[in-house]
C-alpha positions as CSV (number, residue, x, y, z in Angstrom):
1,X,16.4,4.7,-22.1
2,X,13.1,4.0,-20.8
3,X,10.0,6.3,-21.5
4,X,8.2,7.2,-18.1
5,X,4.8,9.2,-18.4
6,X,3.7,10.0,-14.5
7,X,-0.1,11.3,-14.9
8,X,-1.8,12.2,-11.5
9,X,-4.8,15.0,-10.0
10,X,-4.1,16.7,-6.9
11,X,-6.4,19.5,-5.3
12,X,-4.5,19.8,-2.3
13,X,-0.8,19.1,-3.6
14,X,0.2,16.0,-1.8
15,X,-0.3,13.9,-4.7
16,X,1.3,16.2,-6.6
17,X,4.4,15.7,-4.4
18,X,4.4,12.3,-4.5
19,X,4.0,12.7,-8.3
20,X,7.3,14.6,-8.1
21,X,9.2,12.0,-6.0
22,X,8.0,9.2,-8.2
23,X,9.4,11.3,-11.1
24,X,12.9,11.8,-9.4
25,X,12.7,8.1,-8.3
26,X,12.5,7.1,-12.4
27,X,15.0,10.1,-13.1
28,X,17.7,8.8,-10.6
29,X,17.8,5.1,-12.6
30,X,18.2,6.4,-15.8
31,X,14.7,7.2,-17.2
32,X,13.4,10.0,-19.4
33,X,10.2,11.2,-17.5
34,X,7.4,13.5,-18.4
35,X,5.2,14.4,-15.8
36,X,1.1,15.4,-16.8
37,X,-1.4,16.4,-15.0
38,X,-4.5,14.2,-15.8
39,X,-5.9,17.2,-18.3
40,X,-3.1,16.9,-20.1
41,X,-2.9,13.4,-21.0
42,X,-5.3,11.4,-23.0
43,X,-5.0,7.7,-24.8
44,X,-3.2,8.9,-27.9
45,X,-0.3,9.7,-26.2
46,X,-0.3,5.9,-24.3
47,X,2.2,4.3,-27.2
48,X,4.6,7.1,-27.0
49,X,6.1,5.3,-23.3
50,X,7.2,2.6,-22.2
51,X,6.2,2.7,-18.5
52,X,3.0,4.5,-16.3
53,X,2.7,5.8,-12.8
54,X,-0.8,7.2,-12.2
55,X,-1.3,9.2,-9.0
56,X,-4.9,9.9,-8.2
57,X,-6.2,10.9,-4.4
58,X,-9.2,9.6,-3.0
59,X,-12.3,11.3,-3.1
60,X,-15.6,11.7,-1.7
61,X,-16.4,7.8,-0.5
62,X,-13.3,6.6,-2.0
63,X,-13.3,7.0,-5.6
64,X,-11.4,8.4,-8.4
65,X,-11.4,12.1,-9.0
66,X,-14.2,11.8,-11.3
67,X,-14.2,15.0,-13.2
68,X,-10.7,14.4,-15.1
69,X,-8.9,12.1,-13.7
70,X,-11.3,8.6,-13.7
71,X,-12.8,9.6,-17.6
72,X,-9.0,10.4,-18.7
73,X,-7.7,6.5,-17.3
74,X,-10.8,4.9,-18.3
75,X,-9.9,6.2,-21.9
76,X,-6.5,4.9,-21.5
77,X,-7.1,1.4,-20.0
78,X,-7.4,-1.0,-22.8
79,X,-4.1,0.1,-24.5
80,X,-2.5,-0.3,-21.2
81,X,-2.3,-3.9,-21.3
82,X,1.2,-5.2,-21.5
83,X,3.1,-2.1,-20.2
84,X,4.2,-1.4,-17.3
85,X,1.7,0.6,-14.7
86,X,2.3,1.7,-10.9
87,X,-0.6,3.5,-8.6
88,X,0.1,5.8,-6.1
89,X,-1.6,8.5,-4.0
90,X,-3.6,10.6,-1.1
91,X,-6.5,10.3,1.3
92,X,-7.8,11.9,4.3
93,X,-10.2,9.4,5.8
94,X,-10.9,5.9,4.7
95,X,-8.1,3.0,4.9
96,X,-7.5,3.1,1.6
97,X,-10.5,1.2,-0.4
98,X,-10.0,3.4,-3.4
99,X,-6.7,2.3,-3.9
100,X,-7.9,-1.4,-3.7
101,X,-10.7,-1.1,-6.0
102,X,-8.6,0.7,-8.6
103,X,-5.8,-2.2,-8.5
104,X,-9.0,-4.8,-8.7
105,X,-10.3,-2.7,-11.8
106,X,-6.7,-2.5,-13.8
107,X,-6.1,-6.8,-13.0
108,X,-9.7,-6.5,-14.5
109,X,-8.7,-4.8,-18.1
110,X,-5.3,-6.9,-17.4
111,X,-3.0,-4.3,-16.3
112,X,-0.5,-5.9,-14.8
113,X,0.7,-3.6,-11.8
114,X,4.9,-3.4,-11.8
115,X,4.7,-3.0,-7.9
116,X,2.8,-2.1,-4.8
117,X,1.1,0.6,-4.9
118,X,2.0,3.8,-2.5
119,X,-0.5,5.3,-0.4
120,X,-0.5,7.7,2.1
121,X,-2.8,9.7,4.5
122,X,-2.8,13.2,3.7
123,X,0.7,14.7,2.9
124,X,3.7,12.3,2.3
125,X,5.9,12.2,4.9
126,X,9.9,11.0,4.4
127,X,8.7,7.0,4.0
128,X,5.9,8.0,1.8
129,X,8.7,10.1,-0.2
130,X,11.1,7.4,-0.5
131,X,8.4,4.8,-1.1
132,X,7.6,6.8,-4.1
133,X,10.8,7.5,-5.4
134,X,11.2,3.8,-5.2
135,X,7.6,2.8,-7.3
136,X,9.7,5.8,-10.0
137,X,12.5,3.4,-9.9
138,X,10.7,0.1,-10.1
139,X,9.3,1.4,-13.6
140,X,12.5,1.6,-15.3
């Protein structure tokens, strides 16, 4: 049975529910899933799973949540290499740079992304649900 961690930062809750629909996605093939928020995960826990979905909204001039989120993957990165890693999450404005510069920083520390990343503009609506649950499955 795969090993699914799904790490993600919300403020407003949407990417919390997408967290949650990625989580069911994984559950529904088979996985075992444990689902962190990004205070409650750090690099020493990266060996104990098989697979990663990281869900982080954008922020401020599309960036990272930098106060937990961005230091808590940065310290995760390297031993990330080899497994397998899916993005999702939020934004309000924008068209979705952060998500483009974080997929062009994980091919940098090769991370090799399982699938395409789900984004979607403020709170997830049935497509964005079901495109999560589907990233979940993709991980198993």
């Amino acid at each position: 049975m795969s090993k699914i961690a799904v790490v993600y930062w919300s403020g407003t809750g949407n990417t919390q529910e997408m967290a949650l629909a990625v989580s069911d996605g994984a559950k529904e093939k088979g996985a075992e899933v444990s689902l962190f928020s990004a205070s409650d995960f750090n690099d020493s826990m990266v060996n104990d799973f098989d697979a990663f979905a990281f869900g982080c909204p954008a922020m401020g001039a599309e960036v990272l949540e930098e106060d937990e989120f961005e230091p808590m993957f940065e310290s995760c990165k390297a031993s990330l290499a080899g497994k397998k890693v899916a993005l999702f999450g939020s934004y309000g404005w924008g068209d979705g740079e952060w998500m483009r510069t974080w997929e062009e920083d994980c091919a940098a520390a090769g991370i090799n992304l399982a699938c395409e990343s789900v984004i979607c503009n403020e709170a997830p609506d049935d497509g964005a649900v079901e495109e999560c649950k589907a990233l979940g499955a993709a991980l198993v």
